[in-house]
C-alpha positions as CSV (number, residue, x, y, z in Angstrom):
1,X,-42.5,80.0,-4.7
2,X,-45.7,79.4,-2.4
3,X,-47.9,76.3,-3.8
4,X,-45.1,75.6,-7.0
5,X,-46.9,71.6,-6.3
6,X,-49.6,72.7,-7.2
7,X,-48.8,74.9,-10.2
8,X,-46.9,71.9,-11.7
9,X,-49.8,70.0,-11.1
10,X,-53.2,71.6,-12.5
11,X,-51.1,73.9,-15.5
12,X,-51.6,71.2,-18.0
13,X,-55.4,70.8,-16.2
14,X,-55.5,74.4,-17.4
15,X,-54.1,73.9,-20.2
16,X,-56.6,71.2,-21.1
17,X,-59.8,73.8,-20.6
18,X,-58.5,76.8,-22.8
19,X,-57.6,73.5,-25.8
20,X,-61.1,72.6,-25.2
21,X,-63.0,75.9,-25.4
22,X,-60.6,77.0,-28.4
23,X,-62.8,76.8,-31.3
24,X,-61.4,74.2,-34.3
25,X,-60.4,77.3,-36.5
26,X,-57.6,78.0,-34.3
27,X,-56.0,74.2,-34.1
28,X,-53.1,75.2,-34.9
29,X,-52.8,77.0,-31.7
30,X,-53.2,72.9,-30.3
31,X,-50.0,72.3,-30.1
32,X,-48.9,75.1,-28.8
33,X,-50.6,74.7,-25.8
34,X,-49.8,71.2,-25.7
35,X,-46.2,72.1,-25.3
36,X,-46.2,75.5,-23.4
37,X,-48.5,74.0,-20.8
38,X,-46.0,70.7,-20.4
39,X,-42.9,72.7,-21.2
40,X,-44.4,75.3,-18.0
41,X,-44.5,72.7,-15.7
42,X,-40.9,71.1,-16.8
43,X,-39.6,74.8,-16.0
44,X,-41.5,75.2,-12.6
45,X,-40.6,71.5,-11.5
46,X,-37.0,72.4,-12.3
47,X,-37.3,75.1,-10.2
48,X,-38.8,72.8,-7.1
49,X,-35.9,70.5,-7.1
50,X,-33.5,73.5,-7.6
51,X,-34.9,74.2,-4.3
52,X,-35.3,71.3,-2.8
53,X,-32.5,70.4,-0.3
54,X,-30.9,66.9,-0.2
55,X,-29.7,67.1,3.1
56,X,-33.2,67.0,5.2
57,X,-33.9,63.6,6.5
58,X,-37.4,63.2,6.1
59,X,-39.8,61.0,8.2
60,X,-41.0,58.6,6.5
61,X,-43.9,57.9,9.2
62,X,-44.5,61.6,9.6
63,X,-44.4,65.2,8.3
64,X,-41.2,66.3,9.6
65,X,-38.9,67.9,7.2
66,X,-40.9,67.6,4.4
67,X,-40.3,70.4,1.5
68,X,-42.7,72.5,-0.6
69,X,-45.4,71.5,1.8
70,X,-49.0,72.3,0.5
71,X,-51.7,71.6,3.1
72,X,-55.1,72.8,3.6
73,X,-58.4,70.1,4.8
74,X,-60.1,69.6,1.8
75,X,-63.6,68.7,3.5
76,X,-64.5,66.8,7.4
77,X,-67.6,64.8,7.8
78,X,-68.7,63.8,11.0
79,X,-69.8,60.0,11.7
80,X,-71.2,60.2,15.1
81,X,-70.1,57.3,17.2
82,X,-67.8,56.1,14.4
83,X,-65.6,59.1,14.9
84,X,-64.6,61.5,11.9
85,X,-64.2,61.7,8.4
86,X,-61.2,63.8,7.2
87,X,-58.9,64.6,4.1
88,X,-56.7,66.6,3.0
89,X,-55.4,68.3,0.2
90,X,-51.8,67.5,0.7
91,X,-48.8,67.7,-1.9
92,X,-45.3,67.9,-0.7
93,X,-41.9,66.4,-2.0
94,X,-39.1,64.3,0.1
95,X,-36.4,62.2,-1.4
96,X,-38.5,59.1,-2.3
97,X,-41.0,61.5,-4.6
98,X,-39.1,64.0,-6.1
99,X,-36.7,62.7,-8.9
100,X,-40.1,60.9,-9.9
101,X,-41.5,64.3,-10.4
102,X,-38.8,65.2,-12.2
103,X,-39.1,62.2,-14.5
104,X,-42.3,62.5,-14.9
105,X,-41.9,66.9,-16.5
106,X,-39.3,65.7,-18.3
107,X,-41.1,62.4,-20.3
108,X,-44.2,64.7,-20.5
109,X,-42.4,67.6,-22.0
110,X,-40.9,65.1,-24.1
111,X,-44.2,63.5,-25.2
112,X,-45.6,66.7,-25.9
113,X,-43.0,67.6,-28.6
114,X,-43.4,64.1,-29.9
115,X,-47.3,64.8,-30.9
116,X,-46.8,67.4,-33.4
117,X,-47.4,64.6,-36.0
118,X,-51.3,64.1,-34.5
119,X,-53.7,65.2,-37.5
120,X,-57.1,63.8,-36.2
121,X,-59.3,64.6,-34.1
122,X,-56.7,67.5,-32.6
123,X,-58.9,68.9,-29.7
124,X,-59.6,65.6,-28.1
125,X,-56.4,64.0,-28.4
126,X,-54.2,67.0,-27.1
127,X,-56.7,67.5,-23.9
128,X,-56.9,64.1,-23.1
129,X,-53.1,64.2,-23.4
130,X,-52.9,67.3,-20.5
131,X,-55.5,65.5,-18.5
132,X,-53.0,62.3,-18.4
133,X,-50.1,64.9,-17.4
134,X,-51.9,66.3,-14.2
135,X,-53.1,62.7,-13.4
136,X,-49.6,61.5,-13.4
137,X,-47.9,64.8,-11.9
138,X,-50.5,64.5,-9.0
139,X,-49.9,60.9,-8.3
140,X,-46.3,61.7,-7.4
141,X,-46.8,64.7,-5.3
142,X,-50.3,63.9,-3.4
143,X,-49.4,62.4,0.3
144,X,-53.1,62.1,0.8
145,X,-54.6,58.3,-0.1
146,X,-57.7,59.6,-1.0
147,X,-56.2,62.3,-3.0
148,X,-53.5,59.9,-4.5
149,X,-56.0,57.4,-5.6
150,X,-57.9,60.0,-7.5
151,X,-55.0,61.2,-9.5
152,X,-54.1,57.1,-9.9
153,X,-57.8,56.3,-11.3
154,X,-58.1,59.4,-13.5
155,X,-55.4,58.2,-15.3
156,X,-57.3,55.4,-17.0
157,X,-59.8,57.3,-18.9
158,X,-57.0,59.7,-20.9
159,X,-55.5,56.3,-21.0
160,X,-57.9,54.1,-22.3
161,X,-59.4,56.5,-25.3
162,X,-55.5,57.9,-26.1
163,X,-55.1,54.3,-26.8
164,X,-58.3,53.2,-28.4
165,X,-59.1,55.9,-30.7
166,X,-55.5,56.8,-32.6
167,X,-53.8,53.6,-31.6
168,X,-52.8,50.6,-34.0
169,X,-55.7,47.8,-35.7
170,X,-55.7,46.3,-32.5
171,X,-56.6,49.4,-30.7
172,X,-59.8,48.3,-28.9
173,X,-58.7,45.0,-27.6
174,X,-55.7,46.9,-26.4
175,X,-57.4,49.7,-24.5
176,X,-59.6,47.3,-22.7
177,X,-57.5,45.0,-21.6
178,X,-55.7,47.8,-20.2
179,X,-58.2,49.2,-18.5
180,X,-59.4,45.9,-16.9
181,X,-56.2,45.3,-15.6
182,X,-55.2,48.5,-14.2
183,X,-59.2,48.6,-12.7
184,X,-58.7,45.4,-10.8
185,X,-55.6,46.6,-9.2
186,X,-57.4,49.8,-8.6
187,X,-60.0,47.6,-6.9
188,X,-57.1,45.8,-4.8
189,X,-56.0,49.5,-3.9
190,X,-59.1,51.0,-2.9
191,X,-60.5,47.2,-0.1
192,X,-56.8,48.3,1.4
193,X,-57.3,51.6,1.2
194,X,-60.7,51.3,3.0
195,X,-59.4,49.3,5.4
196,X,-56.2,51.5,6.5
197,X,-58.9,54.4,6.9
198,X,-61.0,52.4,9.1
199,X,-57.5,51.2,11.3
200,X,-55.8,54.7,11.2
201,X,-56.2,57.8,13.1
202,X,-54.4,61.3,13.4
203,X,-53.7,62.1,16.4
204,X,-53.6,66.1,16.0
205,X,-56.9,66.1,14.6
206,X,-58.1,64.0,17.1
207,X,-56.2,66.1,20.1
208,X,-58.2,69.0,18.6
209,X,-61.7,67.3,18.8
210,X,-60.9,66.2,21.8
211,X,-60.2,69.5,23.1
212,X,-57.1,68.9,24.3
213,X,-54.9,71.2,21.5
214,X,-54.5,73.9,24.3
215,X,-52.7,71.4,27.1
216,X,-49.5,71.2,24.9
217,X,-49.8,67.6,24.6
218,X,-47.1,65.4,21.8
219,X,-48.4,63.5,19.0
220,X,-46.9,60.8,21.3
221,X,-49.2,61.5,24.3
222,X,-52.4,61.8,22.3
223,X,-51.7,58.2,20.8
224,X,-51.0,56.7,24.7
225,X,-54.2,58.2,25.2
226,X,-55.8,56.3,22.6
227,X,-54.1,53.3,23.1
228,X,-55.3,53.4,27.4
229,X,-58.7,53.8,25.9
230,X,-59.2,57.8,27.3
231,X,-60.1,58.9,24.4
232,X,-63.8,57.7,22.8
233,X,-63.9,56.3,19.4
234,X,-66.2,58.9,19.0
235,X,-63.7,61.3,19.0
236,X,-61.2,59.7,16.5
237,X,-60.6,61.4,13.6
238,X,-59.9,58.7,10.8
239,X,-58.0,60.1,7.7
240,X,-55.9,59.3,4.6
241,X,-52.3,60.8,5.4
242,X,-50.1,58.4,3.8
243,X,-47.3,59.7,6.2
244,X,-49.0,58.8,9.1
245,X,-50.5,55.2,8.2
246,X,-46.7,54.5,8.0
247,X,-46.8,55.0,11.4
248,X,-48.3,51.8,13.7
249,X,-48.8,54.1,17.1
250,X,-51.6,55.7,14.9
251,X,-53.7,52.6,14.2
252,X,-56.5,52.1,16.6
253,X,-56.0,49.8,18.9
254,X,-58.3,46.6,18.1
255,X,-58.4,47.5,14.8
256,X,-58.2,45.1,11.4
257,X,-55.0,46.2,10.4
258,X,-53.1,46.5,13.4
259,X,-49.6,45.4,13.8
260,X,-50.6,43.7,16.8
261,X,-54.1,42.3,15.6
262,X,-54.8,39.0,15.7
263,X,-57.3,39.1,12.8
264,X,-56.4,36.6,10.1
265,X,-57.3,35.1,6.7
266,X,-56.7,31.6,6.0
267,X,-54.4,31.3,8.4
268,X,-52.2,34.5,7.9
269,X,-52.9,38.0,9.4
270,X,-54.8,40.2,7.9
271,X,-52.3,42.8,7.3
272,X,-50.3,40.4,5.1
273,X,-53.2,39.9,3.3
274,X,-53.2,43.3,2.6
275,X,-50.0,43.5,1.5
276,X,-50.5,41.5,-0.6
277,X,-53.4,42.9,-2.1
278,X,-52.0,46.5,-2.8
279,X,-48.5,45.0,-3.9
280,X,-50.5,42.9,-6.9
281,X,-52.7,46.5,-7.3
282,X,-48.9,48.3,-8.0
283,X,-47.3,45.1,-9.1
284,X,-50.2,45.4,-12.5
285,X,-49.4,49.1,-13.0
286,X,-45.3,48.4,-12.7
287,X,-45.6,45.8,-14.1
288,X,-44.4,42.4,-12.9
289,X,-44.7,39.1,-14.1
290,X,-47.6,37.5,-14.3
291,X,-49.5,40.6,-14.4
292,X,-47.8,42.1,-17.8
293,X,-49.9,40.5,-20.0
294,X,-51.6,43.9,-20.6
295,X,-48.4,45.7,-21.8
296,X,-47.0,44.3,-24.7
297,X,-50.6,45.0,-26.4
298,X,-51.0,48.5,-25.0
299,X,-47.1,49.5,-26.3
300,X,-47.8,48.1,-29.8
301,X,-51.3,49.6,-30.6
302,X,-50.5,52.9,-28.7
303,X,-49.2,56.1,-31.3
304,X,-45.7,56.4,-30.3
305,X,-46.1,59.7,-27.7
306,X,-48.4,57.5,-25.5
307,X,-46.4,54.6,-25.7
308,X,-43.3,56.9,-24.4
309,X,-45.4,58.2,-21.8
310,X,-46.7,54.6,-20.6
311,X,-43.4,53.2,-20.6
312,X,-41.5,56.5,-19.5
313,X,-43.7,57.6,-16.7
314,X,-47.0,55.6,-16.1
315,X,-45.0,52.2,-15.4
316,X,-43.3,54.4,-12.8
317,X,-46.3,54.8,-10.5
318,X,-46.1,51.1,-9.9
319,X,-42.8,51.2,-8.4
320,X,-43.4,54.4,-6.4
321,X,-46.8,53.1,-5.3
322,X,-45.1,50.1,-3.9
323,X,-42.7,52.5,-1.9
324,X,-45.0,55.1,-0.2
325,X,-47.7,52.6,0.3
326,X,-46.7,48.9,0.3
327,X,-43.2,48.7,1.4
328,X,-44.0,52.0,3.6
329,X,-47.3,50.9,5.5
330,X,-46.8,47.3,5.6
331,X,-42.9,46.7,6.3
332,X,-43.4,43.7,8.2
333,X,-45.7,41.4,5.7
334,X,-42.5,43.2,3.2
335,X,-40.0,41.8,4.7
336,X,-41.8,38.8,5.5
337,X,-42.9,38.5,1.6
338,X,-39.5,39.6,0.1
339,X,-38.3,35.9,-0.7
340,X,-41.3,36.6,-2.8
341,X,-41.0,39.2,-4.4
342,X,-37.2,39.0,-5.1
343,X,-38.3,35.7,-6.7
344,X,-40.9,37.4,-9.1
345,X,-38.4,40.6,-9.9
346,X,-35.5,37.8,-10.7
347,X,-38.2,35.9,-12.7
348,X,-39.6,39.1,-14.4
349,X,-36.1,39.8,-15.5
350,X,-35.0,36.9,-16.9
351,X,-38.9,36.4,-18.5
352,X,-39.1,39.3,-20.1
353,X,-35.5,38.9,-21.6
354,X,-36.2,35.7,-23.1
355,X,-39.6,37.0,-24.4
356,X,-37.7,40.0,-25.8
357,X,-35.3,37.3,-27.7
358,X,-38.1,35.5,-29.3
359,X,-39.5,38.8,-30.9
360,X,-40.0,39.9,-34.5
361,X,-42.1,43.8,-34.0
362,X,-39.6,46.2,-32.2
363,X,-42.0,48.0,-30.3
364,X,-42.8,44.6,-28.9
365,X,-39.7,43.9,-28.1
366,X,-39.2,46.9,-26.1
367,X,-42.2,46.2,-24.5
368,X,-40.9,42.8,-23.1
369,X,-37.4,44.7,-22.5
370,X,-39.7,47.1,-20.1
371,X,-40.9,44.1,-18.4
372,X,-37.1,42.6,-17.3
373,X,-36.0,45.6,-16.6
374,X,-38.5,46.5,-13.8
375,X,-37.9,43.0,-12.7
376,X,-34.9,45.2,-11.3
377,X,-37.2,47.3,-9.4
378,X,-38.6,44.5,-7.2
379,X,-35.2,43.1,-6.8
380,X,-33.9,46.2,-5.3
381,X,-37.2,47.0,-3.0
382,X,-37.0,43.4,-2.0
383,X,-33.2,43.4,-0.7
384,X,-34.2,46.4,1.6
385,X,-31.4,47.7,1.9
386,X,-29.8,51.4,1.4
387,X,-28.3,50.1,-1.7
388,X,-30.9,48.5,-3.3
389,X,-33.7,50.9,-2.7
390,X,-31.6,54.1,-4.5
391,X,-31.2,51.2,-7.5
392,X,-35.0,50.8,-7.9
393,X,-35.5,54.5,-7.4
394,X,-32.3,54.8,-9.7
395,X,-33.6,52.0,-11.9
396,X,-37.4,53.9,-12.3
397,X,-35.4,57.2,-13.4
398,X,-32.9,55.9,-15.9
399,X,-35.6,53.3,-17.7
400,X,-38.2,56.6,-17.7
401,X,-35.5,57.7,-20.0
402,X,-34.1,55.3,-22.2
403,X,-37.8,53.6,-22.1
404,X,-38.6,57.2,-23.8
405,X,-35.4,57.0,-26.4
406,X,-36.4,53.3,-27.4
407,X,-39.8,54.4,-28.0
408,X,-39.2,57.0,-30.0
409,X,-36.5,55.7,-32.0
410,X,-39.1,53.0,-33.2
411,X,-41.5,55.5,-34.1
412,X,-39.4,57.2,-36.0
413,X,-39.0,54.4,-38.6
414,X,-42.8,53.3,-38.0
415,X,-43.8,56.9,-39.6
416,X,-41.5,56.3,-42.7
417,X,-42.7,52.9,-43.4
418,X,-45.3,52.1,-41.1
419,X,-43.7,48.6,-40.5
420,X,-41.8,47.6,-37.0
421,X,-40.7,44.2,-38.4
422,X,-37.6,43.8,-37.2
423,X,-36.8,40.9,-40.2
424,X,-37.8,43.2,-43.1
425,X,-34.8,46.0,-42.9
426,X,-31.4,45.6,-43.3
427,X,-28.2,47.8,-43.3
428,X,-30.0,50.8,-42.5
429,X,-27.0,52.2,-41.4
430,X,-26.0,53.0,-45.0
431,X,-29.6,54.5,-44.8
432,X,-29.5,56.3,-42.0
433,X,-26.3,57.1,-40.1
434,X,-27.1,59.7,-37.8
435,X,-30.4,57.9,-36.7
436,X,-28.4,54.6,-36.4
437,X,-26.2,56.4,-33.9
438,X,-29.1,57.3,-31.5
439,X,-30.5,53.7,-31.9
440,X,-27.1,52.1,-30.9
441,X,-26.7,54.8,-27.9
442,X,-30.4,54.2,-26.9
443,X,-29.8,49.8,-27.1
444,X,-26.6,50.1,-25.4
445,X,-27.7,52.2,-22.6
446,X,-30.9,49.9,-22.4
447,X,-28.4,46.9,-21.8
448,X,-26.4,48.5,-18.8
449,X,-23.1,49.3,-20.9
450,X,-21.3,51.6,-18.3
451,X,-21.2,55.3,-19.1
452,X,-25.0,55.5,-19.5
453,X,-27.6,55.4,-16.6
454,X,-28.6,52.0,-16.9
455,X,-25.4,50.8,-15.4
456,X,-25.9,52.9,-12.6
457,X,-29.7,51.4,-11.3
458,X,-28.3,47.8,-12.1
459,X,-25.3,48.3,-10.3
460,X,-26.6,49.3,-7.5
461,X,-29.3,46.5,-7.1
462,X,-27.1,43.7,-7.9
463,X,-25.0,45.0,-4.7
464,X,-27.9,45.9,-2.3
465,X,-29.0,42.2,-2.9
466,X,-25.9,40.8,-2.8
467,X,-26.0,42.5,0.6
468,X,-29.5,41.5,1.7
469,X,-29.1,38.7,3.2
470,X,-25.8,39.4,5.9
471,X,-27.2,42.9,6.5
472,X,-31.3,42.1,7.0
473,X,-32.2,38.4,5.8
474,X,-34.4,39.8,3.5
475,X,-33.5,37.7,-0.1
476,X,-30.7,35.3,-0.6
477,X,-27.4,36.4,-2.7
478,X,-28.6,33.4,-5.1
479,X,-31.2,35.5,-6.6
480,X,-29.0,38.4,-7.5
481,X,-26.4,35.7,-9.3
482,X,-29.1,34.7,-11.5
483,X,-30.5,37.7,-12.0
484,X,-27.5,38.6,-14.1
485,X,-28.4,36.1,-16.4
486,X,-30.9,39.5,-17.9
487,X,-27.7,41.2,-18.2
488,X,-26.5,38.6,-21.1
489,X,-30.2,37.7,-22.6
490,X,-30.5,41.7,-23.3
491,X,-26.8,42.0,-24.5
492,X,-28.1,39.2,-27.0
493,X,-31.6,40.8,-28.3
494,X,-30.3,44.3,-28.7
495,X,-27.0,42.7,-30.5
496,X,-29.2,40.8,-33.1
497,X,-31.5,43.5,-33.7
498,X,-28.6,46.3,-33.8
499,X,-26.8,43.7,-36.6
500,X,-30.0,42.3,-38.2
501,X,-31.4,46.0,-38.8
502,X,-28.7,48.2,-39.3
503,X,-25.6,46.3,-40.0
504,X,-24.2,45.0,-43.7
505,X,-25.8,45.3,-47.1
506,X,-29.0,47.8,-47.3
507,X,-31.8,46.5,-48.0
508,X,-35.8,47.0,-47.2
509,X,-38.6,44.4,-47.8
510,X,-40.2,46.7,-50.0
511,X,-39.3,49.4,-52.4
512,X,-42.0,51.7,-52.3
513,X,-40.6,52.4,-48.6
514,X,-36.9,53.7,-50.3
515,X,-37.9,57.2,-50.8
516,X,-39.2,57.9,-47.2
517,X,-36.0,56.2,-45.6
518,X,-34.8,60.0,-44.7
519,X,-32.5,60.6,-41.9
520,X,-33.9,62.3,-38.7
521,X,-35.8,65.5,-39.1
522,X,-35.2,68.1,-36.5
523,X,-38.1,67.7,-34.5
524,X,-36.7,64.2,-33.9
525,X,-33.5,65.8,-33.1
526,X,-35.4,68.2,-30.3
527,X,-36.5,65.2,-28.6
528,X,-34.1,62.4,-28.6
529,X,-30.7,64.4,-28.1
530,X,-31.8,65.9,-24.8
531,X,-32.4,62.1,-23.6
532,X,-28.8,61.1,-24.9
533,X,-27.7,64.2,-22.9
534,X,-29.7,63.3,-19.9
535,X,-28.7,59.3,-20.0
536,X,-25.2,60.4,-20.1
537,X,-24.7,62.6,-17.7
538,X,-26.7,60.3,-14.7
539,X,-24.5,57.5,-16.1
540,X,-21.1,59.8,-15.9
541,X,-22.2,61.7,-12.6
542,X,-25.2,59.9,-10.4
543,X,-24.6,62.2,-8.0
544,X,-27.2,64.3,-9.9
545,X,-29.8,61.8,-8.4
546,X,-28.2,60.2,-5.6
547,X,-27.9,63.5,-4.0
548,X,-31.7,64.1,-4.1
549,X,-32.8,60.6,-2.8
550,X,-29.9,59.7,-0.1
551,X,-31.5,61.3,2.7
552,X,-34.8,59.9,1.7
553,X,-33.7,56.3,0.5
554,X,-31.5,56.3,4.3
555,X,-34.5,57.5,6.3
556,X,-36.8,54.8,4.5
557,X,-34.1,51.9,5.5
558,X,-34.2,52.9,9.0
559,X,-38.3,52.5,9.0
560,X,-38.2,49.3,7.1
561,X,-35.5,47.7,9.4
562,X,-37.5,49.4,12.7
563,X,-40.8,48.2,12.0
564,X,-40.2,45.5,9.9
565,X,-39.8,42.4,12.5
């Protein structure tokens, strides 16, 4: 299906206009839309990666063998002597994007369902709701900087009032310190974005200008003709292909961000510096320690369908943004920073296990659980190897779901009781059986027990950096040891809730709460079985995903280890 990207994209867009212009006499029809327009773009993305074939080795510092391609030039502006202004409108899928996309229709979808309970204030709430989905859908498709950063920045608006009108008492602290965070990083993004633009060039845009698209010339010839000086500035077309900044025989020669450059700050290259710059910009949005402070506030004030959306999907566009553009762009400052950020992905995982431990509101608890377990993420980028790259890809998809199940599972006793107090219930169990069995699934999936997804992602980065060091020198095996000290903290704070809550006599703080103490309805059954399903079967077969990302994950390696020394 011709320009399916961008169907999966804007359909919640659309669906966002006709919620809008439907007049408040029909808000029942809200809904509806709410879940056709998500549940439309779950169908067509299932579609995408029905098509999609595993077995193309994409280049990660090019367009070669990319899939479901979508690419026209959105608009070109002349700058005279400073050469050429150019973006495009580019979407396309390859092994590092496309389980994310998947993800992403699935947690939406999933979201969606999970809304029904919204009473006030229906119209704004349900388009903001499809605004966030086509932010977040475009953010894993868009191969375009410029394009990617818009999708990355919308998000905070839908964000920020989702949060700050129907969240918690604390709403408006949280949705501001939310925003401010995730503004700064998109501050950090946009200096280094600005700077690649000014450093970067494509050379097919520039052979055309040039006038030298008829003489049959390679992309390889055009950029020894830039390097030799042959071709003016003048005639440079600068540009935002995120493919091709990956690529250091596009940068101009002289230029800030050079491989080669000898521009530096305080002592250390410039091009470290920005590194380091877009890796704190991701490193908020993922996030990492010490930039998490936002998240534990966001998760508890948030209504529960936003706070499975933030943790399912939103977290996620750290980690992938730190792939395509950090890891991707800058391999030598990564590999020259990965002591670094090994250290900070142990540190967040053992951190946010031992905040976890010390909680008493189970939403916050998952919150700080969130935090350890994309400590995980940065351990697996950081080992750079084959290994540990599918974990943190593996990692991002399995935590999108059981992230989602956690959430949701809280909820569901928040709207009975509208209490999260871990201390305050006891033997609910007696209570609630068939809800106690999706919590215990959801916990013990959460803490890596094998059979379930979780063990999968962990696995996989505990052996790439084991690995790391004989294979590239990137992290020492010492950091992986300790990191497995998370394993044991989160075996302890999902233990002591699972016992405290729902183990031995029944009991509830207060009476007036007996009555509502109901086992699951059905909608809760529509949205948490499919994620048991779904945890399951990538913890019983990861060849589901693995398939999808080996090429990808494989070709990525072989960029990192090329260009990163």
């Amino acid at each position: 299906m011709e320009h399916i990207l961008s169907y999966i994209v804007f359909i919640p867009l659309v669906g966002a206009l006709v919620v809008l212009l439907t007049p408040k006499a029909y808000q029942h029809l809200y809904k509806v839309l709410v879940i056709g327009s998500t549940g439309l773009s779950l169908l067509l993305t299932l579609y995408a990666v029905h098509m999609f074939d595993g077995g193309l080795v994409p280049q990660i510092s090019g367009e070669a063998n990319l899939q479901l391609v979508e690419k026209v030039e959105w608009f070109r502006l002349s700058l005279g002597s400073l050469g050429t202004f150019s973006v495009d409108y580019l979407l396309a899928a390859d092994g590092l994007n496309i389980s994310m996309l998947l993800l992403a229709s699935i947690v939406l979808f999933i979201g969606a369902i999970a809304c029904w309970k919204i009473k006030e204030k229906q119209k704004a709430y349900f388009g903001l709701y499809l605004l966030l989905s086509t932010s977040v859908l475009g953010c894993f498709v868009a191969l375009d900087f410029f394009l990617f950063y818009l999708f990355f920045e919308f998000m905070l608006l839908p964000m920020y009032f989702l949060v700050g009108l129907w969240g918690g008492p604390r709403r408006e602290y949280a949705a501001i310190k939310f925003f401010i965070y995730t503004l700064v990083g998109s501050i950090l993004i946009l200096i280094v974005m600005i700077g690649l633009y000014n450093s970067v060039y494509d050379p097919v845009k520039t052979a055309e200008l040039a006038g030298l698209n008829g003489t049959e010339l390679s992309i390889e010839e055009v950029q020894a003709l830039v390097a030799e000086g042959r071709i003016e500035e003048g005639q440079l077309v600068k540009y935002f292909n995120m493919l091709y900044m990956a690529n250091p025989a596009n940068y101009i020669p002289g230029s800030l961000l050079e491989r080669s450059g000898l521009s530096t700050l305080f002592g250390e290259p410039i091009r470290w510096m920005a590194f380091l710059a877009i890796f704190i910009g991701f490193a908020i949005k993922l996030p990492s320690f010490p930039f998490h402070t936002w998240l534990p506030d966001a998760h508890v004030e948030a209504p529960t369908p936003i706070s499975v959306v933030l943790a399912g999907v939103l977290l996620k566009v750290g980690g992938y943004g730190l792939i395509r553009t950090a890891f991707a762009m800058f391999p030598d400052a990564a590999y020259h920073y990965a002591w670094l950020i090994g250290f900070l992905g142990m540190f967040s995982i053992i951190y946010g296990a031992m905040n976890a431990l010390a909680q008493k509101d189970l939403k916050k608890l998952i919150a700080y659980s969130s935090v350890s377990h994309m400590g995980f993420v940065l351990l697996g980028l950081a080992a750079m190897t084959s290994e540990g790259i599918s974990g943190a890809i593996y990692q991002m998809f399995s935590h999108g779901l059981i992230s989602s199940m956690l959430f949701l599972i809280a909820g569901v006793l928040y709207d009975r009781t509208h209490n999260r107090t871990i201390e305050h219930y006891g033997g609910l169990a007696h209570q609630m059986p068939y809800y106690t069995v999706f919590v215990g699934i959801a916990f013990f999936a959460s803490l890596g027990l094998p059979g379930f997804s979780g063990f999968i992602a962990e696995l996989f980065v505990f052996i790439g950096a084991f690995k790391s060091s004989a294979v590239i020198g990137a992290i020492p095996a010492w950091m992986a040891i300790v990191s497995t000290l998370g394993l044991v903290l989160a075996a302890g704070y999902y233990l002591w809730t699972f016992q405290k809550m729902f183990l031995g006599k029944f009991w509830v703080k207060e009476k007036n709460w007996l009555p509502a103490l109901k086992d699951l309805t059905i909608r809760e059954y529509m949205v948490l079985v499919p994620l048991v399903v779904l945890i399951i079967a990538f913890g019983i077969y990861p060849g589901l995903l693995l398939n999808l990302i080996n090429t990808g994950v494989e070709s990525f390696v072989g960029h990192l280890t090329e260009w990163s020394k």
